[in-house]
N, C-alpha and C positions, 0 to 999 in steps of 0.2 A: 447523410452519413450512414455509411453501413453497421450492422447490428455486431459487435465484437464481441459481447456477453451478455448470456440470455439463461436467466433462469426459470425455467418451465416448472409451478407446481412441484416446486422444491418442499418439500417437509425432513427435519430430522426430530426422530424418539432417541430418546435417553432413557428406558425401561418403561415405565408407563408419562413420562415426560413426554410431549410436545414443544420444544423448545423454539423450532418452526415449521410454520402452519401454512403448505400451499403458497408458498412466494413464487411472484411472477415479478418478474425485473429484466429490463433491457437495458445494457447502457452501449453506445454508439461511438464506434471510433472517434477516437482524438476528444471524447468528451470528457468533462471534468463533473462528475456526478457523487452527492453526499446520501449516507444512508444514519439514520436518526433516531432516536427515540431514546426509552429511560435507563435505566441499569437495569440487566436484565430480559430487554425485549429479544434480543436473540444476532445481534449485530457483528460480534466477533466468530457466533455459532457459523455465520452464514460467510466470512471471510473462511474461516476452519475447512468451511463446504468445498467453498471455490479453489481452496489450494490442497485438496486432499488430506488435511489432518481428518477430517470425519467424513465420510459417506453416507449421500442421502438415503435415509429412508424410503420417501419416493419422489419422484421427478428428475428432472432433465437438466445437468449444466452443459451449456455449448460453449466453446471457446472457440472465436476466429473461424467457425466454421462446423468443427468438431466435438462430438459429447466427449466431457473429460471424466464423466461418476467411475470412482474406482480407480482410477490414474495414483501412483503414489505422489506425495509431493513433487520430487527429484524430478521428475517427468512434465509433472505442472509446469515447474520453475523453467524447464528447457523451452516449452512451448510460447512460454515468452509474460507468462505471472511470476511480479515479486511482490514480497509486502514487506510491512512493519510492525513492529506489535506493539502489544497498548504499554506492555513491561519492556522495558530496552534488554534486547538480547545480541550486546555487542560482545566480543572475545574481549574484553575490559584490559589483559596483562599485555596483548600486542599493540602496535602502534594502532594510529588512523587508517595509514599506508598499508598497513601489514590485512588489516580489516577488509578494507576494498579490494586488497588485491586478492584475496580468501575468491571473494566473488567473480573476480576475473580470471581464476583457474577455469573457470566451464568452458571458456572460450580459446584457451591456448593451443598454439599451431606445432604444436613441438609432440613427438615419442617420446617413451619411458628412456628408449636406447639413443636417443639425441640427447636427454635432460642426465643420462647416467655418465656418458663420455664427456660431457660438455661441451658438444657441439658448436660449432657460430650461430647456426639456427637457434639454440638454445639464448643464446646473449640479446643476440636479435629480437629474438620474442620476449623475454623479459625487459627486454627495454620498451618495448612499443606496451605490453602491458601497462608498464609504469607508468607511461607519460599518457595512456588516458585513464588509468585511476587521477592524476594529477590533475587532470583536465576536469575530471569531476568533481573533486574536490576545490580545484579553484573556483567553477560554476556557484558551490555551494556556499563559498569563503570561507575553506579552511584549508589550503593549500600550508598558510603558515605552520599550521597544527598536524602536516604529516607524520611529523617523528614522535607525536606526542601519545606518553600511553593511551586509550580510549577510555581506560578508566577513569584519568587525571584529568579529564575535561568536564568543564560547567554541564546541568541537566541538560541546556538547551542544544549544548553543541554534539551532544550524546547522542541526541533528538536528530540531529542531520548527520550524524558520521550513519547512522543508520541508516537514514533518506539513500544517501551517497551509496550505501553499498548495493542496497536495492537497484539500484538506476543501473549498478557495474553492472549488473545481470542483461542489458536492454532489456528492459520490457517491454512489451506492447502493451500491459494494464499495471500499474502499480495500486498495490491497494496498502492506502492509510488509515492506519489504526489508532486514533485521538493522536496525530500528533502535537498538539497542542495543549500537552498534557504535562502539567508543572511550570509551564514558559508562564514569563509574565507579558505584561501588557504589548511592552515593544517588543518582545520574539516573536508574539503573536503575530503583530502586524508585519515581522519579518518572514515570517513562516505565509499568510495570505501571497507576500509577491512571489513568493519561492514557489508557491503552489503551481502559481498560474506561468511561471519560468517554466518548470518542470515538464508541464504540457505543451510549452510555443517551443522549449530546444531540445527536446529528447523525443520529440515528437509522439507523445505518448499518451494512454489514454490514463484517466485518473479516476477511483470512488475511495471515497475517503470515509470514514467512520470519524465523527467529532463530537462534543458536547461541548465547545466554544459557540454560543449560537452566532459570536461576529463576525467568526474565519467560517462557518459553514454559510450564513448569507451574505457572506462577502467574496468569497468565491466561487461555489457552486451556481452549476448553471438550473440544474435540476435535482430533486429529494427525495428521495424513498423513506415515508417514515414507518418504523416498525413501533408494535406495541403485544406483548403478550404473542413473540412468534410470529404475528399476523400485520400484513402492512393494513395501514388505516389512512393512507394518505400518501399522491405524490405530485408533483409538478414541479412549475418553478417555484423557486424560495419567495416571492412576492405572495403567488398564491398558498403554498401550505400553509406559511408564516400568519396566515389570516383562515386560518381552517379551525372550525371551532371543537373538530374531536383532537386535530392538535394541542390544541391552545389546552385542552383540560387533560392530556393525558401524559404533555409532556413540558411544553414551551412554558406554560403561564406566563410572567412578567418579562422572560428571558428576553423574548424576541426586541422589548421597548428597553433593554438594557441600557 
């Protein structure tokens, strides 16, 4: 597999802060890769990095080829990064529908002076819009839940109207940010097959941020664990999972949960 995201001796300061410290990370097309450790170690610092809310201090992010340090968001997100964040940051008063299709503006076929006359073009394009928001949303099982405010919905389905709009964007890397975060036992184990859907039909590549340790050694192939900024460990989940600066810095009993 080729190398899709590589971060070279990445560090970011926060005034005299180090909040990370020299991260080297590869993760490889169409791979589905977890990054770990305690509150605090530097885990959403280093999504921030990847999608341009902050700028490394020093080192190198390459995306698909290309260093993106300094790229705005917007730009990120074109290149083919989306994520989710660990807070749900849905437009809560519009629908499901209204949500996704937010995300499927980047990609419409239509002029300002087609969308102002009202065009056929125009009709055309919002309809083919629609029907693959629709097509996403059924993927995810909430097709029945289009018309529904996105506020008015349970945490968990919050949790994928999220996912959902993410994915509108195609990405080539999605990156998850705990989504398993308030779900109970069986969303979890809903969320695990969604994960590994996500990457077999959207053909995409996945690094997820978790602190379920059953959805991260239940799906990931491979782990990046951080701790104080600094990774301390990585492999497959058999090997970390039995790494004893793991096991005291972060895992303790979790892993025999």
């Amino acid at each position: 597999m080729s190398e899709l995201l590589q971060l070279k001796a990445v560090s970011k300061n926060f005034g005299g802060l180090r909040a990370v410290n020299h991260v080297d990370m590869v993760v490889p097309e169409k791979g589905l890769y977890g990054l770990i450790g305690p509150n605090g170690a530097g885990k959403t610092t280093i999504f921030n990095l990847i999608t341009g809310i902050y700028e490394p201090t020093e080192g190198e992010i390459i995306f698909d080829g290309s260093l993106i340090n300094g790229l705005q968001p917007h730009s990120i997100a074109k290149r083919g990064i989306a994520r989710t964040f660990q807070n749900i940051r849905l437009f809560k008063e519009l629908t499901v529908l209204e949500n996704i299709l937010i995300a499927r503006q980047a990609y419409k076929k239509y002029n300002i002076f087609t969308a102002m006359f009202r065009l056929p073009g125009y009709f055309k394009e919002e309809k083919r819009m629609k029907e693959e928001a629709m097509e996403i949303l059924g993927l995810l099982g909430l097709a029945d839940k289009a018309d529904y405010k996105a506020g008015a919905l349970p945490y968990g389905e919050q949790r994928l109207t999220e996912i959902a709009r993410a994915l509108a964007l195609r990405p080539k890397l999605i990156l998850l940010d705990e989504p398993a975060a308030g779900m109970n036992p069986a969303e979890s184990e809903n969320l695990m097959n969604l994960i590994k859907r996500i990457r077999e039909e959207f053909i995409t590549t996945v690094l997820l941020i978790e602190h379920d340790m059953k959805v991260v050694m239940g799906v990931c192939e491979y782990i990046y664990v951080l701790d104080y900024g600094s990774l301390i460990s990585q492999g497959p989940p058999e090997v970390v999972s039995k790494d004893p600066k793991v096991i005291e810095a972060y895992l303790g009993e979790q892993v025999n949960a």
